[in-house]
C-alpha positions in Angstrom: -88.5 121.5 194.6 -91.4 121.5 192.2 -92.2 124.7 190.3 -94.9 127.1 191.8 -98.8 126.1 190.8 -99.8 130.2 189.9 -103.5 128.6 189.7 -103.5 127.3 193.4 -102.0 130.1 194.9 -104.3 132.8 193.4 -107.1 130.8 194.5 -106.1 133.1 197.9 -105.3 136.6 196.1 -107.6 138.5 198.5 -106.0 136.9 201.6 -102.3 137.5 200.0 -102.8 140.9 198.4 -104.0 142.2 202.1 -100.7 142.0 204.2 -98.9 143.2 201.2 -101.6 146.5 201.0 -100.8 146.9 204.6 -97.1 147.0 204.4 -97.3 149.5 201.5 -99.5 151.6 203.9 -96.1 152.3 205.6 -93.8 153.4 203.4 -93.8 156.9 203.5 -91.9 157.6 200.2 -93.6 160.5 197.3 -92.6 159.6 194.3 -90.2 156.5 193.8 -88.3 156.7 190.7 -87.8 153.1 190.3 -89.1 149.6 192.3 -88.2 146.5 192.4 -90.1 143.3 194.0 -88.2 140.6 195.2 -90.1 137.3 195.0 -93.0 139.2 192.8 -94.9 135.3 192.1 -97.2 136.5 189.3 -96.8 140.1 189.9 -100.2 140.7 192.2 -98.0 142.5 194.6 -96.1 144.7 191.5 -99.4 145.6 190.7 -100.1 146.6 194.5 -96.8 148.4 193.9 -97.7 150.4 190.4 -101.0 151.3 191.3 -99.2 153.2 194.2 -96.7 154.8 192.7 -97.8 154.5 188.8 -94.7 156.9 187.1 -92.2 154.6 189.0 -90.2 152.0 186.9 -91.0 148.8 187.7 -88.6 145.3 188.2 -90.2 142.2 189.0 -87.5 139.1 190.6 -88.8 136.0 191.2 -87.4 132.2 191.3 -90.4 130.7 189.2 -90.5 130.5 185.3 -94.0 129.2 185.8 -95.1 132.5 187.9 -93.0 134.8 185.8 -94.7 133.9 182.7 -97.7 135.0 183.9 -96.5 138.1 185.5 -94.8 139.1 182.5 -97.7 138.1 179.7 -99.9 140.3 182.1 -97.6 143.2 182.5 -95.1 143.1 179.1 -94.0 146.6 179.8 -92.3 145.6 183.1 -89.0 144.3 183.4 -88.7 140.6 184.7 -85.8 138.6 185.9 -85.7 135.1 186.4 -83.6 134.6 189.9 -83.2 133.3 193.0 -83.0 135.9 195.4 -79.8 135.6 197.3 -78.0 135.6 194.2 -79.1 139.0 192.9 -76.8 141.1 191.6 -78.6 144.8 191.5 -77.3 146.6 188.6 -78.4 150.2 190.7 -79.8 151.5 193.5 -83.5 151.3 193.8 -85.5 153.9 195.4 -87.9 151.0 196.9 -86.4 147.5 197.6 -89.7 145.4 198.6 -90.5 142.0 199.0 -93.6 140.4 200.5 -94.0 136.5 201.2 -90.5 135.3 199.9 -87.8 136.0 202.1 -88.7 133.4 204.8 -87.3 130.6 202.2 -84.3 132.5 201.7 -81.1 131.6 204.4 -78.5 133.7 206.0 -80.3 136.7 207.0 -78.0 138.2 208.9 -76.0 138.7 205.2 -78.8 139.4 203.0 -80.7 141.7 204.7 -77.7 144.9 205.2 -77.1 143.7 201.4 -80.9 144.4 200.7 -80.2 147.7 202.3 -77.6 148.3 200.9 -79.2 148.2 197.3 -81.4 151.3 198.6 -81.1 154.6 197.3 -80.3 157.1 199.8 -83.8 158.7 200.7 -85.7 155.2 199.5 -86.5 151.7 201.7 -86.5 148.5 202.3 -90.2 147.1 202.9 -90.2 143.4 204.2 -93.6 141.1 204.7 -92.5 137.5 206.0 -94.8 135.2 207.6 -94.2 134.0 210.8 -96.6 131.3 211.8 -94.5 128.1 211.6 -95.4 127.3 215.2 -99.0 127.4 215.0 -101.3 124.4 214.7 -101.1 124.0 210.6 -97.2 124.0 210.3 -97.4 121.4 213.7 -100.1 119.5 212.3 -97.5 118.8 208.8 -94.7 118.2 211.2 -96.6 115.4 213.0 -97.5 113.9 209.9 -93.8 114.1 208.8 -92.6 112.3 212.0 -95.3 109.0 210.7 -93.2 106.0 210.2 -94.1 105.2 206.6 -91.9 108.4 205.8 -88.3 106.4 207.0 -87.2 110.0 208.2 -87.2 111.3 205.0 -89.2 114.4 205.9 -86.9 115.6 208.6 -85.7 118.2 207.5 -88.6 119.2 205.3 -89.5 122.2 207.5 -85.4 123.5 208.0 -85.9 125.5 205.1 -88.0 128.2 206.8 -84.9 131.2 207.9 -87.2 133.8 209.9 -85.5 135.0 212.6 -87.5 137.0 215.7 -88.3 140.6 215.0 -84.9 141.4 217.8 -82.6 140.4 215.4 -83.9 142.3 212.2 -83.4 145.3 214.7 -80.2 144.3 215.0 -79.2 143.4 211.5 -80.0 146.7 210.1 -79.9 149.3 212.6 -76.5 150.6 212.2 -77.6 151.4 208.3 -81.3 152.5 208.5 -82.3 155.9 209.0 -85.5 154.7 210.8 -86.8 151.6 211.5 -90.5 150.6 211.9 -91.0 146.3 212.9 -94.3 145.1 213.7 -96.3 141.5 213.6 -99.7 141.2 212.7 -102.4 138.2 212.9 -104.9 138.1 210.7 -108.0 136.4 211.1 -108.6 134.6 208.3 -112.1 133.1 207.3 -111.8 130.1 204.6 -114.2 128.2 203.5 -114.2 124.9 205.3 -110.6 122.6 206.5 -110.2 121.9 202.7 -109.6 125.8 202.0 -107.5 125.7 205.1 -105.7 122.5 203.3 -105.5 124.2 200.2 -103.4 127.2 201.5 -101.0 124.8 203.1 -100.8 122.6 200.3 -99.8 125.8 197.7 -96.9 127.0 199.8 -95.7 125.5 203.2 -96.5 121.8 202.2 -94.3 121.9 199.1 -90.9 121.0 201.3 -92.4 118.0 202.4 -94.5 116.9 199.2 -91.2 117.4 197.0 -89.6 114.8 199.3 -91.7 112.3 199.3 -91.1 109.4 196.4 -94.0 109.3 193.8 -97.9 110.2 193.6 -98.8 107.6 195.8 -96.7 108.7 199.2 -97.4 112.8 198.3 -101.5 111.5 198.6 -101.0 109.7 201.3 -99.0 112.6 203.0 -102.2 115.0 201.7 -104.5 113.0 203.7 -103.0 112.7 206.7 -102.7 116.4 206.9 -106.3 117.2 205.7 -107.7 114.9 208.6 -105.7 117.0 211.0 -107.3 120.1 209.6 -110.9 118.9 209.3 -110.0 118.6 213.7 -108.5 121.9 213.8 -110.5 124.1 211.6 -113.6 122.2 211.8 -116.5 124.2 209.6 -119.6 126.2 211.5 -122.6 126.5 210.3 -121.9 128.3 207.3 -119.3 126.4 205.7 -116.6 128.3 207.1 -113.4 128.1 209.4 -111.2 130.4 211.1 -107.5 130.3 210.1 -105.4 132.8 212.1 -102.3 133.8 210.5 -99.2 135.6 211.8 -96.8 137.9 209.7 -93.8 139.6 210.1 -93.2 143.4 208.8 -90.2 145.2 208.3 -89.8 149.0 207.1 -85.8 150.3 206.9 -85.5 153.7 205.4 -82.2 154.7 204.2 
């Protein structure tokens, strides 16, 4: 899959730094030694992290060279690793284990998640922000145009990649290990300006699976299209320009 664009996903920092403010609202630690941040992007949500908690010692993990070197020429004093998730290989136990808006591309839950745990410092947690809104009308609206003939089935399985399970089976999964356990959706209400902001989200995370599939420039535009006309239906603008984009995530707080 193509490398992250850092520019096109910041161009919705407000919108992304909020669930990640909220699920750092809830973990009830003092004074965390040391952090890490699983799937950091380019480290708005380490910030979120160091403002909180600014004696901790901060790690940054994220798949991306392109978002890494702009999380690390911002914050040079961090630590950085360049990995994908399920193949970390924690050197410790943290005293905070947090990811927000990455584990949803990453498979076999059901193993990773006690292993996330299990990296944990006894007295520290696991904070979790996924989202979950791959059946409302934006994910349905790229599926549909991924079922259009011109594609020869090649976009499939362009939306198998998303691993969220219902909020039962995190319950389960961690349970037996967790001290407490605090699991709660939220949907936010997002106001964008116009369909083409609504398009622009889509297009900087969820759309990548299917545009990475598709053959050359020509195909990928024709793909953008067809999902932008979709929008302009669904989010149509009011008379201010803007459009309401409701959007479902997924919180998970395990304390060791």
């Amino acid at each position: 899959m193509p490398d992250w664009n850092p520019e096109l996903y910041l161009k919705f920092s407000r919108q992304r730094g909020r669930p990640a403010a909220d699920l750092i609202a809830q973990i009830d630690l003092d004074k965390p030694r040391s952090i890490v941040d699983l799937g950091c992007g380019t480290g708005t949500s380490t910030e979120q992290l160091h403002h909180c908690w600014p004696d901790a010692e901060i790690t940054g993990l994220d798949s991306s060279h392109t978002m890494l070197e702009q999380a690390r020429g911002a914050h040079p004093e961090w630590r950085w690793i360049e990995s994908v998730i399920e193949s970390w290989q924690p050197e410790k136990q943290y005293d905070l284990v947090f990811s927000n808006a990455a584990l949803h591309w990453v498979p076999n839950h059901g193993e990773i998640f006690p292993r996330l745990l299990n990296a944990v410092a006894r007295g520290g947690a696991l904070a979790i922000q996924m989202p979950n809104n791959f059946q409302a009308p934006a994910h349905l609206a790229m599926k549909q145009a991924a079922a259009d003939p011109r594609w020869a089935g090649g976009l499939r399985k362009a939306a198998e990649n998303i691993f969220i399970q219902p909020a039962a089976f995190y319950y389960n999964v961690l349970r037996k290990d967790a001290n407490a356990l605090n699991i709660w959706e939220t949907e936010y209400l997002q106001i964008m300006d116009g369909p083409g902001a609504v398009f622009d989200w889509m297009r900087s995370t969820a759309m990548r699976p299917y545009l990475s599939r598709l053959a050359n420039d020509a195909q990928r535009s024709e793909f953008e299209q067809l999902c932008l006309a979709e929008y302009e239906k669904l989010f149509p603008a009011d008379d201010l320009g803007k459009s309401l984009f409701p959007y479902k995530r997924m919180f998970i707080v395990a304390e060791k």
